[in-house]
C-alpha positions in Angstrom: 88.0 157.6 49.2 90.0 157.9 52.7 93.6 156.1 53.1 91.6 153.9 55.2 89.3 152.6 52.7 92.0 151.6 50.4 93.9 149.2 52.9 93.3 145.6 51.5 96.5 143.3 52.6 94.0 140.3 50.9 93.7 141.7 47.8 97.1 143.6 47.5 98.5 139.6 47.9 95.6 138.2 45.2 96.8 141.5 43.0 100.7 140.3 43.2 99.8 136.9 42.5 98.3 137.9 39.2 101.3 140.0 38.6 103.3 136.2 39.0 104.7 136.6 42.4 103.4 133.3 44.2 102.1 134.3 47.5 99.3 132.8 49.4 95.9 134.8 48.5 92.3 134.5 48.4 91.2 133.1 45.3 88.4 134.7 46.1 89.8 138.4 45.7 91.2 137.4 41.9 88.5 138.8 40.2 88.6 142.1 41.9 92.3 142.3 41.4 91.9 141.4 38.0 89.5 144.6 37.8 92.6 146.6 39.2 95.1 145.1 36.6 92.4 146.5 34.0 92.1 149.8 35.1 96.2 150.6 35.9 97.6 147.9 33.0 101.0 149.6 34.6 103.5 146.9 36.1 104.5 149.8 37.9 101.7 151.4 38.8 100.4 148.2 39.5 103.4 147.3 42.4 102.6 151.0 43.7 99.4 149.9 44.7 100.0 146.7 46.0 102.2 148.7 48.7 98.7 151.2 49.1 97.1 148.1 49.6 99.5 147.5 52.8 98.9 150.4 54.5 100.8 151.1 56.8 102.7 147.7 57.4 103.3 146.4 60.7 102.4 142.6 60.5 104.5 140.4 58.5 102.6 139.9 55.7 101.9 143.1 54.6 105.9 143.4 55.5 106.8 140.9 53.3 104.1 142.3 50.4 106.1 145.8 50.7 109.5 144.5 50.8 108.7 142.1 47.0 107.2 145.1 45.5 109.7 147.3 46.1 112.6 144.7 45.2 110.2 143.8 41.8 110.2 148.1 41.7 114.2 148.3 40.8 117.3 150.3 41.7 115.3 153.0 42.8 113.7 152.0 45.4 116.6 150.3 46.9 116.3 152.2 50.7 112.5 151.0 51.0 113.8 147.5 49.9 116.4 147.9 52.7 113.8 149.1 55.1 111.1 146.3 54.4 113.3 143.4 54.2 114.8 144.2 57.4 111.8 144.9 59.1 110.5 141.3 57.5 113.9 139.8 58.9 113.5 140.9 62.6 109.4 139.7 62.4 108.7 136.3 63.1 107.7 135.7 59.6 104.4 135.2 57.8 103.1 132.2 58.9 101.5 131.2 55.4 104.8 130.9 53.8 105.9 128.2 56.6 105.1 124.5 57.3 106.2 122.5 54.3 108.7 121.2 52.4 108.8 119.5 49.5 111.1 117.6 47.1 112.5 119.6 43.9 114.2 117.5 41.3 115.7 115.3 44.0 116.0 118.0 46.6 114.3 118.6 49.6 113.2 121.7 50.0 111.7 123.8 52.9 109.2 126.1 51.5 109.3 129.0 54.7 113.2 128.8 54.6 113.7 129.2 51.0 111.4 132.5 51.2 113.1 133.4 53.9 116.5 133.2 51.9 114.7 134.7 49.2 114.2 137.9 51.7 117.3 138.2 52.3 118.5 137.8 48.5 116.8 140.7 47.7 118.0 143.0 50.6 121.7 141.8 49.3 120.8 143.3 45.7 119.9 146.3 47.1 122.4 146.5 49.5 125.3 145.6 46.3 123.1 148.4 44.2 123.6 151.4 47.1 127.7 150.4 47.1 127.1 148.2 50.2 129.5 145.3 49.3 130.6 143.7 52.7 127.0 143.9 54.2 125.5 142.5 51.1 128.1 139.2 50.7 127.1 138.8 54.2 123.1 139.1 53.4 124.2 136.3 50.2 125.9 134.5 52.8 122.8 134.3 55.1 120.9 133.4 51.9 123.1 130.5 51.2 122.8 129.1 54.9 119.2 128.3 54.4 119.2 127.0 50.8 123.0 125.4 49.7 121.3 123.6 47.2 120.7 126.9 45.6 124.1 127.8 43.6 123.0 131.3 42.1 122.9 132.2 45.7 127.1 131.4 45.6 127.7 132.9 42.6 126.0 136.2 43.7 127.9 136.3 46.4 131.3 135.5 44.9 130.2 138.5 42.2 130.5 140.8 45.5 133.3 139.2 46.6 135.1 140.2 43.7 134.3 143.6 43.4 135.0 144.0 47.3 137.5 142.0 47.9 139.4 140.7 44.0 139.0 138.5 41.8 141.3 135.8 43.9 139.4 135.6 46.9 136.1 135.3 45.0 137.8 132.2 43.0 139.1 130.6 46.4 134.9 131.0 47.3 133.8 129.5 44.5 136.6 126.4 44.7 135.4 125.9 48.2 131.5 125.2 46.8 132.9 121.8 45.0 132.8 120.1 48.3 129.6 121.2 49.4 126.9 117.9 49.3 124.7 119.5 46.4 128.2 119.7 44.4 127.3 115.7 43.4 124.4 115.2 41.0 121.6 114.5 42.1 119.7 111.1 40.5 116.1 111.4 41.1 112.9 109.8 39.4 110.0 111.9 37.8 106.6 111.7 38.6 106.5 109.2 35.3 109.1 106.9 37.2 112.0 108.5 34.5 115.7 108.7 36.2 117.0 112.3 36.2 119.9 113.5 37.6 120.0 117.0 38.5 123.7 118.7 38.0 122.3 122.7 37.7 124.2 123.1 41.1 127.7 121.4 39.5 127.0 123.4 36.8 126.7 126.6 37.8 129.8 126.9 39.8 132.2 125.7 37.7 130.6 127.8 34.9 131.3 131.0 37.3 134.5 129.6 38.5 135.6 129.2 34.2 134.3 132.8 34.0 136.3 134.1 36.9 139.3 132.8 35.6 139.0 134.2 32.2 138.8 137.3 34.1 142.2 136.5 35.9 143.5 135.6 33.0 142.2 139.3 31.0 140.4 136.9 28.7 
């Protein structure tokens, strides 16, 4: 079989679904990439030929299909991470993943911006895993611009911060997050009419910012 005959963006995004990476796919093409996941039963193999699937990428989709499977591939494969997400970034996007929001335990949610972020989460990993500190808290940065509700996203980036820049700085960021409108719990009614309120984003800042004092402190 030629290089050709094995290109398949359809079923290399059916393939990753199975895998649990939700991307829009053919239901159609599960089967078949079910009979792939048989015959490999590698999670690594298996992400190796999702990217064969791809080709040679050039439209976003297949862009965006590279640059998850190399992020879900690890450390080493940080440069094609790099190269993929970038790529992705300067695209106009895949259109699938665009066009909707919806509302996640009180918060509203655009689906193409939070994979967007997402994008750009992962090319900050890779760029903090290659020793890139300043471009990466600027990738976590860009990350946080299209989804401050999402407060890992913060911490990440005040992780980087204090590696790059100390300890003080990073606790400064983190102080800074408690006036951002997410900071507030969020009350919110469940699809049985039960009241919620949603405090993960309170949460997870001022657990960081408790951690990141210990640290000061050389607890």
């Amino acid at each position: 079989m030629g290089f050709g005959d094995t290109v398949n963006p359809e079923l290399a995004a059916a393939l990753f679904y199975l895998l649990g990476e939700s991307v829009p796919h053919d239901p159609k093409l599960e089967k078949e990439a079910g009979s792939i996941w048989d015959s490999l039963n590698d999670r690594q193999q298996l992400l190796l030929k999702i990217i064969e699937l791809c080709g040679e990428p050039v439209e976003p989709r297949e862009l965006y299909l590279c640059e998850k499977a190399y992020s879900w591939l690890g450390g080493s494969y940080c440069r094609q991470t790099i190269q993929f997400a970038t790529r992705y970034l300067d695209s106009e996007g895949w259109d699938a993943l665009s066009g909707r929001a919806e509302i996640v335990e009180g918060i509203q949610v655009d689906y193409g911006e939070s994979r967007r972020a997402g994008v750009l989460i992962d090319l900050a990993k890779a760029l903090e895993e290659t020793g890139r500190l300043e471009e990466a808290y600027s990738k976590y940065l860009d990350a946080y611009d299209l989804a401050p509700y999402n407060a890992m996203i913060a911490v990440k980036a005040a992780e980087v911060l204090s590696i790059s820049r100390g300890r003080k700085e990073a606790l400064n960021f983190l102080l800074q997050q408690r006036s951002s409108l997410y900071y507030e719990p969020v009350k919110y009614k469940d699809s049985a009419g039960n009241v919620h309120r949603n405090k993960v984003f309170q949460e997870l800042i001022e657990s960081q910012i408790i951690k990141m004092r210990g640290k000061s402190a050389g607890i």
